[in-house]
C-alpha positions as CSV (number, residue, x, y, z in Angstrom):
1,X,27.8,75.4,-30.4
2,X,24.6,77.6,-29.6
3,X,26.1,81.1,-28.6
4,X,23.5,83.6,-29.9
5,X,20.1,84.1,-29.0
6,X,16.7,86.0,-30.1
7,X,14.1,86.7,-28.3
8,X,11.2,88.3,-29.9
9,X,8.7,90.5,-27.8
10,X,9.5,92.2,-24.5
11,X,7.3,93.0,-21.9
12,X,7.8,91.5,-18.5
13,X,8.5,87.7,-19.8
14,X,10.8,89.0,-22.3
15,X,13.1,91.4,-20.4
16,X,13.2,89.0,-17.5
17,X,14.0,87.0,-19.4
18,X,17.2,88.4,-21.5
19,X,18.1,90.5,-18.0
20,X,18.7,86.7,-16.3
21,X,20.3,85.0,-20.0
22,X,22.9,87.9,-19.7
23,X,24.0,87.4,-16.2
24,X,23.7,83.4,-15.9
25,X,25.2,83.2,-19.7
26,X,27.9,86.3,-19.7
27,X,26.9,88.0,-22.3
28,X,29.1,90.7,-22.0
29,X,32.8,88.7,-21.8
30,X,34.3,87.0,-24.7
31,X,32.8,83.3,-25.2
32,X,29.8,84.3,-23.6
33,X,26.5,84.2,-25.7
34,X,24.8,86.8,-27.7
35,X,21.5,87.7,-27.1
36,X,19.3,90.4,-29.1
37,X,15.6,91.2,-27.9
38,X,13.5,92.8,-31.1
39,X,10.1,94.3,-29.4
40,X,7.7,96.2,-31.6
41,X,6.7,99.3,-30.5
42,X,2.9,99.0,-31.9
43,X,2.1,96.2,-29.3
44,X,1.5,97.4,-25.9
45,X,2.2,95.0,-22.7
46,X,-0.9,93.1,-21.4
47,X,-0.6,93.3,-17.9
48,X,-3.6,91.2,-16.4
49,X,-2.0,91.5,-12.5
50,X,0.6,93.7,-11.1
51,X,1.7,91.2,-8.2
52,X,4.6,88.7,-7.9
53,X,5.5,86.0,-5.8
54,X,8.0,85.6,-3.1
55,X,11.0,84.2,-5.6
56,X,11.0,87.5,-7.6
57,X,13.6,88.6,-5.1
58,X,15.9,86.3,-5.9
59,X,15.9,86.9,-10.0
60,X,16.1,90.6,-9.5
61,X,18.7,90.4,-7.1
62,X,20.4,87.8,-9.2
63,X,20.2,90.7,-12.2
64,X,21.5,93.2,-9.8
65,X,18.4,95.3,-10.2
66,X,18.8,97.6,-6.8
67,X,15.6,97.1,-4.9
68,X,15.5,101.0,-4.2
69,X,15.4,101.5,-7.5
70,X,12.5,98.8,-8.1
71,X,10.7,100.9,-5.6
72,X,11.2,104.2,-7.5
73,X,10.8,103.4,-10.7
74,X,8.7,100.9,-10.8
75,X,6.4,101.7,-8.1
76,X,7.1,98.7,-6.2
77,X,4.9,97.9,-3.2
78,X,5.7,95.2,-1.0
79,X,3.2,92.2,-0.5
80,X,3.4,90.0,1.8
81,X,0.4,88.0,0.8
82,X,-3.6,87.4,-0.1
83,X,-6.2,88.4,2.2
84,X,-9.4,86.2,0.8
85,X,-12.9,87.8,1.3
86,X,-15.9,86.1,1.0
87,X,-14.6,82.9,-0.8
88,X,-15.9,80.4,1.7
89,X,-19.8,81.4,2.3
90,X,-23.0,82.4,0.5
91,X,-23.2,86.2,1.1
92,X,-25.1,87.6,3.6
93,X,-23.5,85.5,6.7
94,X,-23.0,86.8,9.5
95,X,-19.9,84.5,10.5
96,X,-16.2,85.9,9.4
97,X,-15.5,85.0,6.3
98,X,-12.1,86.2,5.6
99,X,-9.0,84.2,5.5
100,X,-5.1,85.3,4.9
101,X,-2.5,83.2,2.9
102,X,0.9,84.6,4.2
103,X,4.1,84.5,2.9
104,X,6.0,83.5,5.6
105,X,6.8,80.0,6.6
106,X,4.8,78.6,9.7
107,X,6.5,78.1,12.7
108,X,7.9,74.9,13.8
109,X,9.7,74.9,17.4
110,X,12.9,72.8,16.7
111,X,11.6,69.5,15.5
112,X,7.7,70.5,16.9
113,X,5.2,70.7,13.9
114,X,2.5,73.1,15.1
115,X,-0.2,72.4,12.8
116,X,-1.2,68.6,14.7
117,X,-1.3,70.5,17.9
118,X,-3.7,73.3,16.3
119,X,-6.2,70.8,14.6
120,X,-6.5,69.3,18.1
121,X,-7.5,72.6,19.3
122,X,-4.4,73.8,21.2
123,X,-4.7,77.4,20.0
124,X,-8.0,77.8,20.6
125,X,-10.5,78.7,17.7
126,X,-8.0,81.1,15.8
127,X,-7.0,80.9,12.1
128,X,-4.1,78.7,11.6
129,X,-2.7,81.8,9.4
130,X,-3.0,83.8,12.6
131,X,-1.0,81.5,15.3
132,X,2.1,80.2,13.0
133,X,3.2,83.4,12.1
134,X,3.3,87.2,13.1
135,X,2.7,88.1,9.5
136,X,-1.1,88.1,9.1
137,X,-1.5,91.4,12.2
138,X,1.4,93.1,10.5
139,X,-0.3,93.3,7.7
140,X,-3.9,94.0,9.0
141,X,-2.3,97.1,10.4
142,X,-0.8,97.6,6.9
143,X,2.9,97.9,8.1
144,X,5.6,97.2,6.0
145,X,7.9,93.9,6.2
146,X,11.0,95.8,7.0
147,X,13.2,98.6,7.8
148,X,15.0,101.2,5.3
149,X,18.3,99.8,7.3
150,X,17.8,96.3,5.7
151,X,19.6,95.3,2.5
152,X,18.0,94.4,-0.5
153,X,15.5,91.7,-0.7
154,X,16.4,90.6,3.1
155,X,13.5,91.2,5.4
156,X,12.7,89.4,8.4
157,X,8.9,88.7,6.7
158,X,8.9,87.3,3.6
159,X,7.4,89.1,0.4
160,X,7.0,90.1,-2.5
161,X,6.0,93.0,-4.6
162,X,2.9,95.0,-6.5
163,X,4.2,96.8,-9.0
164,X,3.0,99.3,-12.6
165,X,3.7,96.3,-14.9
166,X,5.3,98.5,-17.6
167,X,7.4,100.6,-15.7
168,X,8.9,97.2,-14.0
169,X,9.6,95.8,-18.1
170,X,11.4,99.1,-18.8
171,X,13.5,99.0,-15.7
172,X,15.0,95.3,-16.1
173,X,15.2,96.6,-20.2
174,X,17.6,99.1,-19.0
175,X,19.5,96.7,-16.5
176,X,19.7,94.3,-19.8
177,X,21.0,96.3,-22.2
178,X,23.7,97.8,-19.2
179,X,24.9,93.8,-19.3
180,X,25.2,93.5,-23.0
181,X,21.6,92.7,-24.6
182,X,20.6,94.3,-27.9
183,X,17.7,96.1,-28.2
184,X,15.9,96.5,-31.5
185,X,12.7,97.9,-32.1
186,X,10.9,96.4,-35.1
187,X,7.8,94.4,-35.8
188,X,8.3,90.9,-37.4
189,X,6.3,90.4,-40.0
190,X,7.2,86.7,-41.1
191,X,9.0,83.9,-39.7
192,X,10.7,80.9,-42.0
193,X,11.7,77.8,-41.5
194,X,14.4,75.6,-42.6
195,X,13.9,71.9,-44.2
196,X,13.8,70.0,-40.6
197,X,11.0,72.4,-39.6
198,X,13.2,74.8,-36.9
199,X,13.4,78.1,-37.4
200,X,15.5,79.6,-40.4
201,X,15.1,83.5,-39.4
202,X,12.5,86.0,-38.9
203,X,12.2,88.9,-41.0
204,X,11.4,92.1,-39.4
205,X,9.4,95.3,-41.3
206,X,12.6,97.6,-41.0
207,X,15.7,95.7,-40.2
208,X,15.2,92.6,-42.4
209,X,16.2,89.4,-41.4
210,X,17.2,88.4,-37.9
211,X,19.2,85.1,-37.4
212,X,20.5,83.1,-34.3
213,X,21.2,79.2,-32.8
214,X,18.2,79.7,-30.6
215,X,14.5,81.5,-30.4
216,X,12.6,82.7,-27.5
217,X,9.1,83.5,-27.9
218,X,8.0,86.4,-26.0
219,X,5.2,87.5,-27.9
220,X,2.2,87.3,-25.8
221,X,-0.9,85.0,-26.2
222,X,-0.2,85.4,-29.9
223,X,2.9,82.6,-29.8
224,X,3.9,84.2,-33.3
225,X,6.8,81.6,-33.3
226,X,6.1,78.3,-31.0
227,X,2.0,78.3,-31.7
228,X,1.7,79.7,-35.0
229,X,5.0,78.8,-37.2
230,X,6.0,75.6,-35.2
231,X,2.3,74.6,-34.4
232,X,3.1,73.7,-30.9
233,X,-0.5,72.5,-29.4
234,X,-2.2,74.8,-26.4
235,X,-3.9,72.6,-23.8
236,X,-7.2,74.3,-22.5
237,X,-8.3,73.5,-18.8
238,X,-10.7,75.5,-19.1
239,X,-13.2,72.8,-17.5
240,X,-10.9,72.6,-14.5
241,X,-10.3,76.5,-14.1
242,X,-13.6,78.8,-15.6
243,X,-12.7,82.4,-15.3
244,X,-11.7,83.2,-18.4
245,X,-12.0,87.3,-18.7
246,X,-10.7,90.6,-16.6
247,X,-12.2,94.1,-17.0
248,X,-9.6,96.0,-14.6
249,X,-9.4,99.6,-13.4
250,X,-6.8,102.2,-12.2
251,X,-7.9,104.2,-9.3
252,X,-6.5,107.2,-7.7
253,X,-6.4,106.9,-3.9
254,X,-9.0,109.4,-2.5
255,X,-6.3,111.1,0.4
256,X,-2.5,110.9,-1.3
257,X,-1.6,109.6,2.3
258,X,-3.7,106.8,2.7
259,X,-2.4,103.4,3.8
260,X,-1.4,101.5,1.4
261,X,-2.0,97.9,2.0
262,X,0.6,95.1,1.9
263,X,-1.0,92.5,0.8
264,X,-3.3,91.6,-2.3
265,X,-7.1,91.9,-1.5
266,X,-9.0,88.8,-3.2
267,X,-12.8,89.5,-2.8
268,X,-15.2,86.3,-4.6
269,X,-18.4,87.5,-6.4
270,X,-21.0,85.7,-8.2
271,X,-18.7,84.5,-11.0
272,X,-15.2,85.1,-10.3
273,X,-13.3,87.2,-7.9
274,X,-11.9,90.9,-7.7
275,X,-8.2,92.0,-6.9
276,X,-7.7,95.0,-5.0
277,X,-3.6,96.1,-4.6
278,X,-2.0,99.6,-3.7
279,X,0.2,100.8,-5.4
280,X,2.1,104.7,-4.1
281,X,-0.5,107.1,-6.0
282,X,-3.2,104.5,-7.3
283,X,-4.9,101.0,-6.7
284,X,-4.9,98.5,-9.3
285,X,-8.3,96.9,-9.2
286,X,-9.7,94.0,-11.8
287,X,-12.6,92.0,-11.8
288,X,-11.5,88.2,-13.3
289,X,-14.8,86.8,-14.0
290,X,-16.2,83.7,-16.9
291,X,-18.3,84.3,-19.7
292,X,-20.0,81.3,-19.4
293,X,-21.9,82.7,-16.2
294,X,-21.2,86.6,-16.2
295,X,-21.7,88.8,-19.5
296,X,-19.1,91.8,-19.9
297,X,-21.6,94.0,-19.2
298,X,-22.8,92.9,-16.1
299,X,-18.7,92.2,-15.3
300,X,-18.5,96.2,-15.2
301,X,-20.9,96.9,-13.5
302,X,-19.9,94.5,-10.9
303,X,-16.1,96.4,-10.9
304,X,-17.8,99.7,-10.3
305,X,-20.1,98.3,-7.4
306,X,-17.2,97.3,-5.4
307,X,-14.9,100.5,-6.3
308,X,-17.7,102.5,-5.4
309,X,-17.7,106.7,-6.9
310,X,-14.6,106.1,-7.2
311,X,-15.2,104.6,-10.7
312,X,-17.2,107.2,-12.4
313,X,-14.6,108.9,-14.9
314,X,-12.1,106.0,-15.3
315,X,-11.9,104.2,-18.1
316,X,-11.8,100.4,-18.2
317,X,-9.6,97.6,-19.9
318,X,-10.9,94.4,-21.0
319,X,-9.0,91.2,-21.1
320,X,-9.1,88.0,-22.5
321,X,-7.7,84.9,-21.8
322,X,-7.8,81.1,-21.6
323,X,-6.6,79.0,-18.5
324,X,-3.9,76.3,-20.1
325,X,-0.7,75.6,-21.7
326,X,1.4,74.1,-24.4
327,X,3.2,71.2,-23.0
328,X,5.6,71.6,-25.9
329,X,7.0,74.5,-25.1
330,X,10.7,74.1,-26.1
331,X,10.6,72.9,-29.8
332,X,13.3,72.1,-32.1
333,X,15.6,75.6,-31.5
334,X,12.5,77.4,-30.4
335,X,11.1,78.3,-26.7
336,X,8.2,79.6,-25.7
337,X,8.4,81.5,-22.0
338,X,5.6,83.7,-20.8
339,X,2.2,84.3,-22.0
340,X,3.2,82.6,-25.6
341,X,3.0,79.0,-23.7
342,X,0.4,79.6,-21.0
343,X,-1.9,81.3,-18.4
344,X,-3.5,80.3,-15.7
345,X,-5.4,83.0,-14.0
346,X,-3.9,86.2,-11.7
347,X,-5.1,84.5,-8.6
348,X,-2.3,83.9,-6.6
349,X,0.3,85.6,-9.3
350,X,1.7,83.0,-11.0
351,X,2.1,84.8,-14.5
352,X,5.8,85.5,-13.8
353,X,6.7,83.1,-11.8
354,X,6.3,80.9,-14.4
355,X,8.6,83.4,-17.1
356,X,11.3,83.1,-13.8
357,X,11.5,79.5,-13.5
358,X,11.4,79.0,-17.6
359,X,14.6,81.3,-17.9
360,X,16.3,79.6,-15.0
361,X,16.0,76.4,-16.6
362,X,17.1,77.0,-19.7
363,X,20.1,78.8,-18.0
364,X,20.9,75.0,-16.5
365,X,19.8,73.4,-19.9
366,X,21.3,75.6,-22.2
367,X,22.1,73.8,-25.6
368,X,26.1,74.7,-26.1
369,X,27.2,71.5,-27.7
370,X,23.4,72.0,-29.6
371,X,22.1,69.2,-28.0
372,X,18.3,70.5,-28.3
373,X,16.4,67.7,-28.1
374,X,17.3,66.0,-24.8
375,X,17.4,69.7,-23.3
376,X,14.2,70.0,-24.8
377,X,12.4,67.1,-23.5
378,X,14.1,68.2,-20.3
379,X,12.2,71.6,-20.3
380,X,9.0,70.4,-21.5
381,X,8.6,67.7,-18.7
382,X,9.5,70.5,-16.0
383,X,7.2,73.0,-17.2
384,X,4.5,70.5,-17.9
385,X,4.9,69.3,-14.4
386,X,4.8,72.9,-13.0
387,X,1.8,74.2,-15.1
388,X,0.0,70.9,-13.4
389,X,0.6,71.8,-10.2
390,X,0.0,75.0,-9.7
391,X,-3.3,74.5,-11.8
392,X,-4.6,72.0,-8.7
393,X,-3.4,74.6,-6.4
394,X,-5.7,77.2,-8.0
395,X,-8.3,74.9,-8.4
396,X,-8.3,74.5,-4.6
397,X,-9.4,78.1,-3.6
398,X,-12.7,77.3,-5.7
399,X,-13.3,74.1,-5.4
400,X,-13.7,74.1,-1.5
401,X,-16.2,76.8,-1.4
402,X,-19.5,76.2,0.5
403,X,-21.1,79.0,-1.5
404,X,-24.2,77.4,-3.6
405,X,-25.7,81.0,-4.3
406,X,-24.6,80.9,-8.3
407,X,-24.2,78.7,-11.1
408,X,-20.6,79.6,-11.2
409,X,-20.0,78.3,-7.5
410,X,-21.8,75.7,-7.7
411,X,-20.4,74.7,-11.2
412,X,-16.6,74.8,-9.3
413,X,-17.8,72.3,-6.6
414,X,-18.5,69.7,-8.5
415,X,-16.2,66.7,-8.5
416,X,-16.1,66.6,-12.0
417,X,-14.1,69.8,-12.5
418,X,-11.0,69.0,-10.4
419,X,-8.1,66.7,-11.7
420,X,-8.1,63.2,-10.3
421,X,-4.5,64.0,-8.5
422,X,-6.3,66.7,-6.5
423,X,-9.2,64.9,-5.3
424,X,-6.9,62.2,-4.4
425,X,-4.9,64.4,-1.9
426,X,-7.8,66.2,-0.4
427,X,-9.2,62.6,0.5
428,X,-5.5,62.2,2.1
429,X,-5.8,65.5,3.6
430,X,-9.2,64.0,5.4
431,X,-6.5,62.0,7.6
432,X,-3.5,63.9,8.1
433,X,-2.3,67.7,6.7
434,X,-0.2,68.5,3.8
435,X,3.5,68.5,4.7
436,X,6.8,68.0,2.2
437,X,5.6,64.4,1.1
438,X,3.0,65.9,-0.9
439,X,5.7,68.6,-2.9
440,X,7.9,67.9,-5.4
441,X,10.9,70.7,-5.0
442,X,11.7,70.6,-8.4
443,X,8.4,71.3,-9.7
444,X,6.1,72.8,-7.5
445,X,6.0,76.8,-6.9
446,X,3.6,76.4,-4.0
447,X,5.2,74.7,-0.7
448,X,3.3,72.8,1.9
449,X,2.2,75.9,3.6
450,X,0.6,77.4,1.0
451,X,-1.3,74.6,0.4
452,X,-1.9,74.1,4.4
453,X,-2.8,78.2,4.3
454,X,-5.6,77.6,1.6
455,X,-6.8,74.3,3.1
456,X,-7.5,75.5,6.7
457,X,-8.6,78.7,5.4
458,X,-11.3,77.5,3.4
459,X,-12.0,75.7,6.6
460,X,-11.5,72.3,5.9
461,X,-11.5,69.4,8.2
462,X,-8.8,67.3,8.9
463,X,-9.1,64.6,11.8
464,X,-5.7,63.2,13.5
465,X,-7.6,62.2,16.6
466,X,-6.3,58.1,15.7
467,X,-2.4,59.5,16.1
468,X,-3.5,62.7,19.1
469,X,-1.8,59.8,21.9
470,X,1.4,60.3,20.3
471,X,1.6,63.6,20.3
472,X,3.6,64.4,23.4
473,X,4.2,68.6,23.3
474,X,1.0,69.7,23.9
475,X,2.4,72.3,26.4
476,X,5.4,73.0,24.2
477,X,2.7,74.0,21.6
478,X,1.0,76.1,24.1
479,X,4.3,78.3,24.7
480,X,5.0,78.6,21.2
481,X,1.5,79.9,20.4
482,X,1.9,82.1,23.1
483,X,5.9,83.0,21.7
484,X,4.0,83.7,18.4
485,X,1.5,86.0,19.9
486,X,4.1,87.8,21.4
487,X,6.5,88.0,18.7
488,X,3.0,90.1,16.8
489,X,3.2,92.6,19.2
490,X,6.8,93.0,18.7
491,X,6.9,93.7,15.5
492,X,4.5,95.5,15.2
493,X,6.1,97.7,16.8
494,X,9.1,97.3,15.1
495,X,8.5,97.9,11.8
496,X,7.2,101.5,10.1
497,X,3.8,101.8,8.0
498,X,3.9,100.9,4.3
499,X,3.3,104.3,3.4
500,X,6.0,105.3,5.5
501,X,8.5,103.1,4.7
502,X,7.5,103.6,0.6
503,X,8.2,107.3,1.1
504,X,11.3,107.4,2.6
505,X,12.6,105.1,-0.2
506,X,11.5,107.2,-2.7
507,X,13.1,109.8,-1.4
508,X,16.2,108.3,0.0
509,X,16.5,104.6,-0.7
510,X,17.5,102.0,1.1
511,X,20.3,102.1,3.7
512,X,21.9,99.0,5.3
513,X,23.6,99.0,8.0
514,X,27.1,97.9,7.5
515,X,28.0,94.7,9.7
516,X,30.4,95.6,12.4
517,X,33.8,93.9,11.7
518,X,35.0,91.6,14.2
């Protein structure tokens, strides 16, 4: 019976990780299962983004992390979603070219679908972003997605956070270790393997040898234990998905009271794309870029034309990376979660999403009676299926781009880099929008209205004028566009700046109201 784990490396993925083990697996009562995290202190974490998606509420919650304290130690910003600049046109046009991809669900007026009624023109020439919810003005104005009086991780607009990705791993370290995980600090110099070719032990510099019934691999793109010991093959799609570098930046907001923005700024350049988040003293600010079509040099100075003076004087970190995965991730009585099995790219903030959903999975598969190969098998078809998905998804943002004006745009319209399955749907799509048919819930991270958010903001066409006679609510439609207009206005009025609600937390956390008892 499998009752003690190991994971080796921290960071993010690692902490996470052992934080949601201990409280799904009860490490800390009798019968529960054991778990020791060895980190070396000689390998920094890598930190390509600092944003999240919407479901991070519900691991950290599920830790008990206290969001207040998220906030303060961790610097936690709330995002509420991508604003996309300059993805769709050559530059230089005159015409808008900015699109939002909110968090929050479209409206739907009891069993009225909006979005028929706005491809026939119902709501005018407005975004489709901009009519189905109230998110995308609140965060124009950069106001914050709630109230100090709300609990944790209840808002009525959905988000997520931005966040100093180091201070976030030391936070859920110290929630970890307050629910029973072991922290040791060594570096592991060598891992053996028994004679069925699973892992025997792994023998750290100072504490020796470190045994248990099951591995986790948390040691970055490195995969000490499910790459290089078990020889677990890394899938490139690196001719699907081309960016393939980051040269990133930390910059000190000009005026400490500045607005800080609530949602991640994604601006396209001539091979790749820059992020732009706030954070409470700094932005964090990367250019993700390929080396087939950009050289590092000219990658710089690309980061330090869009910054602006604001560059001269800060030093730079370069990243590299490869977009792929190991579809064998869980092997024998080893698992790979994090950066150890895959990476696509920080657009869209996947990178932990994907450490989330690993750990929750194994939580559900866990191997008591040490059953690890149909858990594994289990696993490995999930993750597979995930890693699939959400590649298409990304491919999406580049692959229905008008701009021709370099190599690298014209390079990510061609049919030939996007996956038969995506190609497919957008010839689907022609007919009729995305909706649940198209999602698989127990694989896909991305809902139909992400995909609906992306696909009508990169302005592309679908025609239901064959089924427009059967669509009866045309002047329902109207009122709820109108509703949703209104409802804008309300809350923005309603809710506080993000600077101003980020303050007050600092200084006095969150606090609830207490529900009236009946």
């Amino acid at each position: 019976m499998s009752k003690s784990v190991l994971i080796v490396g921290g960071g993010t993925a690692g902490w996470i990780s052992a934080a949601y083990m201990a409280r799904m697996l009860a490490t800390d009562k009798p019968g529960g299962v054991s778990i020791t995290l060895v980190e070396s202190d000689e390998i920094g974490i890598l930190g390509v983004g600092e944003g999240t998606f919407p479901i991070i509420r519900k691991t950290l919650a599920r830790i008990g992390l206290d969001e207040s304290d998220l906030v303060r130690d961790a610097d936690a910003t709330f995002k509420q979603g991508i604003r996309f600049n300059n993805w769709k046109k050559n530059p230089g046009n005159q015409a808008s070219d900015s699109y939002f991809h909110p968090f929050q669900v479209a409206s739907q007026h009891t069993d009225m679908d909006l979005l028929p009624y706005w491809l026939l023109g119902v709501a005018g020439d407005h975004p489709w972003a901009e009519v189905s919810t109230v998110q995308e003005r609140v965060v124009d104005a950069a106001l914050a997605p709630k109230l100090v009086t709300h609990p944790n991780y209840d808002a009525p607009l959905n988000y997520a956070y931005h966040f100093d990705a180091g201070k976030l791993a030391q936070l859920i370290s110290r929630r970890a270790q307050q629910m029973g995980v072991k922290r040791v600090i060594d570096t592991i110099d060598e891992v053996k393997t028994d004679e069925h070719g699973a892992i025997a032990t792994v023998v750290g510099r100072n504490h020796g040898e470190f045994k248990a019934d099951l591995y986790i691999d948390c040691t970055g793109f490195r995969a000490r234990l499910i790459g290089e010991t078990l020889g677990s093959e890394f899938t490139s799609y690196r001719n699907q998905l081309f960016c393939n570098r980051a040269v990133a930046m930390q910059v000190p907001y000009a005026d400490k009271n500045a607005p800080i923005p609530s949602c991640t700024y994604a601006s396209a350049q001539h091979a790749g794309w820059t992020w732009d988040i706030g954070l409470h003293e700094r932005r964090g600010i990367g250019y993700v870029y390929s080396s087939d079509h950009c050289s590092d040099q000219d990658a710089l100075q690309t980061l330090k034309r869009y910054i602006g003076p604001a560059a001269e004087n800060v030093q730079h970190r370069q990243l590299s990376f490869e977009a792929g995965f190991r579809k064998i991730q869980w092997h024998k009585n080893c698992i790979g979660i994090g950066l150890s099995v895959g990476f696509i790219e920080p657009l869209e903030a996947t990178g932990i999403s994907f450490a989330e959903v690993a750990s929750l999975i194994l939580c559900n598969l866990f191997p008591w009676s040490g059953d690890y190969e149909r858990s594994a098998k289990q696993f490995n078809d999930a993750m597979t299926k995930r890693f699939e998905h959400v590649i298409d998804f990304i491919k999406l943002h580049y692959f229905l781009s008008q701009r021709n004006d370099s190599e690298f745009w014209r390079d990510n319209r061609e049919s030939s880099s996007a996956s038969d399955y995506l190609l497919g749907k957008l010839e689907q799509w022609r007919y009729r929008p995305p909706s649940f048919v198209d999602i698989d819930a127990s694989h896909d991270i991305f809902d139909e209205n992400s995909w609906q958010y992306i696909l009508y903001g990169m302005d592309f066409k679908t025609d239901i004028s064959a089924r427009a006679g059967a669509l009866r609510f045309y002047d329902d439609a109207k009122r709820e566009f109108s509703s949703i207009r209104q409802q804008s206005q309300n809350a923005m009025s309603a809710v506080p700046t993000h600077r101003e609600l980020i303050t007050e937390v600092v200084k006095n956390g969150f606090r609830p109201k207490r529900r009236k008892q009946v």
